[in-house]
N, C-alpha and C positions, 0 to 999 in steps of 0.2 A: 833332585830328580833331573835328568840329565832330558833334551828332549826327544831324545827318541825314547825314551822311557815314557813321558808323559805321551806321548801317540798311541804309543804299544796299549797302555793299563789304560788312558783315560777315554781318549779318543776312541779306539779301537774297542777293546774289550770292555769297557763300562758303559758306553751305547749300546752296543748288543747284550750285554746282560737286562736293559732298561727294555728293550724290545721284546729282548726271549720273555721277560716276567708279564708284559703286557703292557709296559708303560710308554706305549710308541707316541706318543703326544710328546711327554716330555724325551724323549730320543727327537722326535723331531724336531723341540727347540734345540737342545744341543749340537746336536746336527747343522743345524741354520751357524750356530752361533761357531762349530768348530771348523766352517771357513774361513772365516776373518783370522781366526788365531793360526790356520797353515799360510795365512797369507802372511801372517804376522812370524812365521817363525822362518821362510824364505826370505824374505827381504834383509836389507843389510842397517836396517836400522832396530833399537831397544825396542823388545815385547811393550813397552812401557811411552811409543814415545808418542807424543799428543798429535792429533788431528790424521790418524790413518787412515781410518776404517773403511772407506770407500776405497781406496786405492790395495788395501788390503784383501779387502773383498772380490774387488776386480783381478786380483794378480791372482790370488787362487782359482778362480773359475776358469778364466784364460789358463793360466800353467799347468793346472791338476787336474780339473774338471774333464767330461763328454764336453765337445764344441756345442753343442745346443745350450749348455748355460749361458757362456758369452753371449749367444747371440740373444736370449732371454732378459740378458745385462743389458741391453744397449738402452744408452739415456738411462740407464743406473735403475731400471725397472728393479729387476731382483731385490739390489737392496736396498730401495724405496720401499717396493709392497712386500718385498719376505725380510730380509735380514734388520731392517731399522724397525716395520714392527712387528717382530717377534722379541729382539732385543728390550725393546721400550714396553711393550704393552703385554707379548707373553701370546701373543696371535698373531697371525700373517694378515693380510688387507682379504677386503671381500672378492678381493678377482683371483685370489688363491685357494684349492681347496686340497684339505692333504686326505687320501685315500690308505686304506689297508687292505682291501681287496686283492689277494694273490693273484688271481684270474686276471683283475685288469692290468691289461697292459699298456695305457694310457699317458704312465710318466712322462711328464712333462711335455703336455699337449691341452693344446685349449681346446672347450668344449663351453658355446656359449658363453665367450669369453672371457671364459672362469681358467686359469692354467690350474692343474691337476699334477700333486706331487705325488707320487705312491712312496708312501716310508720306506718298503724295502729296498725299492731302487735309490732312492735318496741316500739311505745305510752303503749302499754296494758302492755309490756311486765314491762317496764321503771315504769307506776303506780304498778303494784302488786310487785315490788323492794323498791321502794319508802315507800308503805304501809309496808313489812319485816323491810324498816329499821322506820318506826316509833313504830312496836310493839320492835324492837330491843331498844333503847331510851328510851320507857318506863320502859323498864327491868335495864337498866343503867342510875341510877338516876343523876350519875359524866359525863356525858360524852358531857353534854353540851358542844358546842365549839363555842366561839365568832364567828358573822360572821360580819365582819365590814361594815361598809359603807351603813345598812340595811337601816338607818334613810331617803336616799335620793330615794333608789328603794321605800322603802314604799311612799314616798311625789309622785314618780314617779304615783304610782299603784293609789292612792287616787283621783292623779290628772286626769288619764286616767278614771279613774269611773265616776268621776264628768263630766268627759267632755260627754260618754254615756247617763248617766243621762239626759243632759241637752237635745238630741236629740229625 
């Protein structure tokens, strides 16, 4: 699976299927966790290579991100109380609270110094990132980077279709 493939099906259209079904919790993890990997698939080093993740995380926000993430980054806030745990624990810290409320329009603003993510915007925010880095890919014809193990998510995703179809 080449990586603008994995953006298109994984990234893109497998978050919003998680959200359209009602499973925006886990879209929010994914979400959290598929900044690191656009950070990870910009830079000019292996998907694979040891002690990124912060730098990784940084580079997406700043590159692809609304400028209110960076500034939300600074001293490595974000991925201290959102991305390290949500990654490690499967929740974000107590001074983050993620909203579904359509009406609020709140995204990313503190209220009693709690910062307020709203999933939608989080999702909107995550595809027009997503989208920067596939016009980024197309400008960097070398920057392909293996993503392993594509062969079974795809068997996965094939099988999940087939099984819709069938209903």
């Amino acid at each position: 699976m080449t990586n603008k493939d994995f953006i298109n099906k994984i990234i893109i259209n497998e978050i919003s299927s998680m959200i359209d079904a009602g499973f925006q919790y886990f879209a929010f993890i994914l979400i959290t966790q598929s900044i690191e990997t656009l950070g990870a698939i910009i830079d000019n080093k292996p998907l694979k290579a040891k002690s990124q993740s912060k730098q990784r995380f940084a580079s997406a926000l700043y590159k692809l991100f609304p400028g209110r993430y960076s500034f939300l980054n600074k001293n490595n806030w974000l991925y201290d109380k959102l991305r390290n745990q949500v990654v490690h624990v499967l929740y974000p810290s107590s001074s983050i609270h993620i909203i579904n409320n359509k009406e609020d329009k709140s995204h990313l603003q503190f209220e009693n110094n709690i910062l307020k993510i709203h999933i939608y915007d989080y999702y909107k925010d995550l595809v027009n990132a997503a989208e920067k880095t596939l016009v980024f890919l197309e400008k960097k014809d070398n920057l392909e980077k293996e993503i392993p193990f594509c062969f079974h998510i795809e068997s996965l995703l094939n099988s999940a279709n087939e099984q819709k179809s069938d209903h």
